[in-house]
C-alpha positions as MATLAB code, in Angstrom:
seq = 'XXXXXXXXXXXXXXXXXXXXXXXXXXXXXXXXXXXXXXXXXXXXXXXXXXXXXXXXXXXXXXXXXXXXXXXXXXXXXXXXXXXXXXXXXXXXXXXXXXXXXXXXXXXXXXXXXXXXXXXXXXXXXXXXXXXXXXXXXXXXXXXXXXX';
ca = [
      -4.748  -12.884  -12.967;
      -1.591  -12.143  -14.488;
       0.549   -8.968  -15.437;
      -0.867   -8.393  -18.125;
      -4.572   -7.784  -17.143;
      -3.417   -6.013  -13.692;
      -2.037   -3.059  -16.324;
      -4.032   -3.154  -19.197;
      -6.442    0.184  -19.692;
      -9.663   -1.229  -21.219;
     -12.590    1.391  -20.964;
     -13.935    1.926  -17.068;
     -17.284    0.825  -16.845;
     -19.423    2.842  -14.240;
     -22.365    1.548  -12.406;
     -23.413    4.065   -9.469;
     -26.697    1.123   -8.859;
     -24.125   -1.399   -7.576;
     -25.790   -3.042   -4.273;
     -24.094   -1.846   -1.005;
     -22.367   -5.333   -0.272;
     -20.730   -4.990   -3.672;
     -19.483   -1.620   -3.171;
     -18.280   -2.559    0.538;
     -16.087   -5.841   -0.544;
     -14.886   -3.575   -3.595;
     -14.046   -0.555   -0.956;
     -12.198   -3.110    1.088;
     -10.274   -4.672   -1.588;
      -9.420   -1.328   -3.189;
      -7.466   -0.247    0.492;
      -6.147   -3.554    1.044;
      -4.378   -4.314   -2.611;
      -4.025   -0.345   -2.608;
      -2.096   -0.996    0.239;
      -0.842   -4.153   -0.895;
       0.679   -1.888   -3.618;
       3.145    0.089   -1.360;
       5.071   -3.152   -1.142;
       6.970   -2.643   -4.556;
       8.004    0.952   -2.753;
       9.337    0.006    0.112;
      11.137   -3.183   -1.067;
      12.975   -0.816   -4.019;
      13.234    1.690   -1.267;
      14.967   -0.188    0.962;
      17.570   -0.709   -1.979;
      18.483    2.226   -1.927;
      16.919    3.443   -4.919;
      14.581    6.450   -6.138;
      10.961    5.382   -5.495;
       8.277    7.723   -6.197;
       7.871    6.112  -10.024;
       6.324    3.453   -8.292;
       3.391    5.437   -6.809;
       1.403    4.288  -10.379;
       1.734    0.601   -8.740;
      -0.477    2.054   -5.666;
      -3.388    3.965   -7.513;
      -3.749    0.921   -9.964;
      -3.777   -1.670   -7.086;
      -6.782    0.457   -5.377;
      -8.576    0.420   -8.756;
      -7.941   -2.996   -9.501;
      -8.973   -4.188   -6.182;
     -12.475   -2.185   -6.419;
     -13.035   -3.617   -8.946;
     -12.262   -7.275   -8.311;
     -14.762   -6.601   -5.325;
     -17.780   -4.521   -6.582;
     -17.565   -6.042  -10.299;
     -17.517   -2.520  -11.904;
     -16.523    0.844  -11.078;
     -18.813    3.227   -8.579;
     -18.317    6.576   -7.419;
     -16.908    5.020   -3.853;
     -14.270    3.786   -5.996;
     -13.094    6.889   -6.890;
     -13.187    7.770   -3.127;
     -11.718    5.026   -2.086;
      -8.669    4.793   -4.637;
      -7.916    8.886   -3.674;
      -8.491    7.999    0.217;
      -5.081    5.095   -0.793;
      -3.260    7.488   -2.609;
      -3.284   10.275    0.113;
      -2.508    7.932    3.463;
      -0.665    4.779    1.447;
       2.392    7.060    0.096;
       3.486    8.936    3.438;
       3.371    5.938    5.370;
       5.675    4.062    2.222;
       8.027    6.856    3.631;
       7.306    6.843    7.332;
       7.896    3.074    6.840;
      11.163    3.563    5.011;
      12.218    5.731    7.997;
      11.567    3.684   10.330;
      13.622    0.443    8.629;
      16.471    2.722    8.753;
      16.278    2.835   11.862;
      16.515   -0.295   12.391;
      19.317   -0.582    9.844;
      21.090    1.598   12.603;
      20.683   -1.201   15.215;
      17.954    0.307   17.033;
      16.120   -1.842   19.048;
      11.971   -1.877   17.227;
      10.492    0.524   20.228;
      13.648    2.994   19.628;
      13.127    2.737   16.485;
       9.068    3.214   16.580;
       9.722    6.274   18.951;
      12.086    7.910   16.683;
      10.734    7.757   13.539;
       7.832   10.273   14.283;
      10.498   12.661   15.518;
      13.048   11.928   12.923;
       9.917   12.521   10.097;
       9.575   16.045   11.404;
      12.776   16.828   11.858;
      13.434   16.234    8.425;
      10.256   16.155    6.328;
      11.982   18.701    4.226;
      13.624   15.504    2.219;
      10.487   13.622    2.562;
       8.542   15.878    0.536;
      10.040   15.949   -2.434;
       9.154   12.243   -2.858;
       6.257   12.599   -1.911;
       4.965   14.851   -4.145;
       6.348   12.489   -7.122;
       4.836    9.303   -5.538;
       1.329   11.459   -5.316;
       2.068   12.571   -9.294;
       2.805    9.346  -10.151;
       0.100    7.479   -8.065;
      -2.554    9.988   -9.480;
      -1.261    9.082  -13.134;
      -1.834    5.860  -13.082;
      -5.274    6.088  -11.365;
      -5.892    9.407  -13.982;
      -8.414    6.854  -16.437;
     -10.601    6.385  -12.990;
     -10.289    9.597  -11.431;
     -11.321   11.584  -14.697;
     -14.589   10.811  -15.377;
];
C-alpha cells in the first residue's frame, strides 16, 4: 500500500449486507489506523508548528482502515470514522499538553496530573485548534460521511 492509494478518492462502494466479522475487523481497524493517524499531529505538533491541517490525515486513516477490514464501506463505518474524529483530535491536544510538560522537566506522574488541570485552565487556546482539526478531519472523511 503506498501513498498514493492511501489518498486517492475512487467512488465509495456501500454494502450494508457485510457479515458481522467483517464489519467488526473493519470497526477495529478504522479506530486503530484512525488513531494511528494522530501520529502525523503530534509529531508536527511537537515542532512547534500549526497542526489542525492535519486532522484530514485522521478521518482518512479511519476510512481507510474500515475498509482494509470489512472489504467495503457499511453504515458502522460511517459511525466508526465520526466516533475517531470526535475522541482522536482532543486527545492529539491533551497529548501535546502533556509532552510539554514534560519538555518542562516534569517528572511523567507530574506531568500526567497536570495536564488535566492545565487543559481546563486553558482550553480557551485549545479550542481554536480544535475546531480546525474537526473541519479538517471532517473534510477529508466528507466523500464517506455524505452519502
Amino acid at each position: 500500500m503506498n501513498l498514493s492509494s492511501l489518498l486517492s478518492f475512487e467512488p465509495v462502494e456501500f454494502d450494508n449486507s457485510l457479515p458481522l466479522p467483517k464489519v467488526l475487523l473493519g470497526v477495529i481497524l478504522g479506530i486503530g489506523f484512525g488513531f494511528l493517524g494522530t501520529i502525523p499531529w503530534i509529531l508536527v505538533g511537537y515542532l512547534g508548528f500549526f497542526v489542525s491541517i492535519l486532522g484530514f490525515i485522521i478521518g482518512i486513516a479511519a476510512y481507510k482502515g474500515f475498509v482494509l477490514g470489512a472489504g467495503k464501506m457499511h453504515i458502522a463505518g460511517i459511525a466508526t470514522i465520526l466516533f475517531v474524529i470526535m475522541i482522536a483530535i482532543p486527545l492529539s491536544e491533551i497529548t501535546l499538553l502533556f509532552i510539554e510538560g514534560l519538555k518542562l522537566e516534569l517528572t511523567f506522574m507530574e506531568a500526567l496530573t497536570a495536564t488535566p488541570e492545565v487543559f481546563v485552565m486553558y482550553i480557551g487556546d485549545f479550542i481554536p485548534n480544535i475546531l480546525l482539526g474537526y473541519l479538517f478531519a471532517f473534510l477529508g472523511a466528507w466523500r464517506v460521511i455524505k452519502p
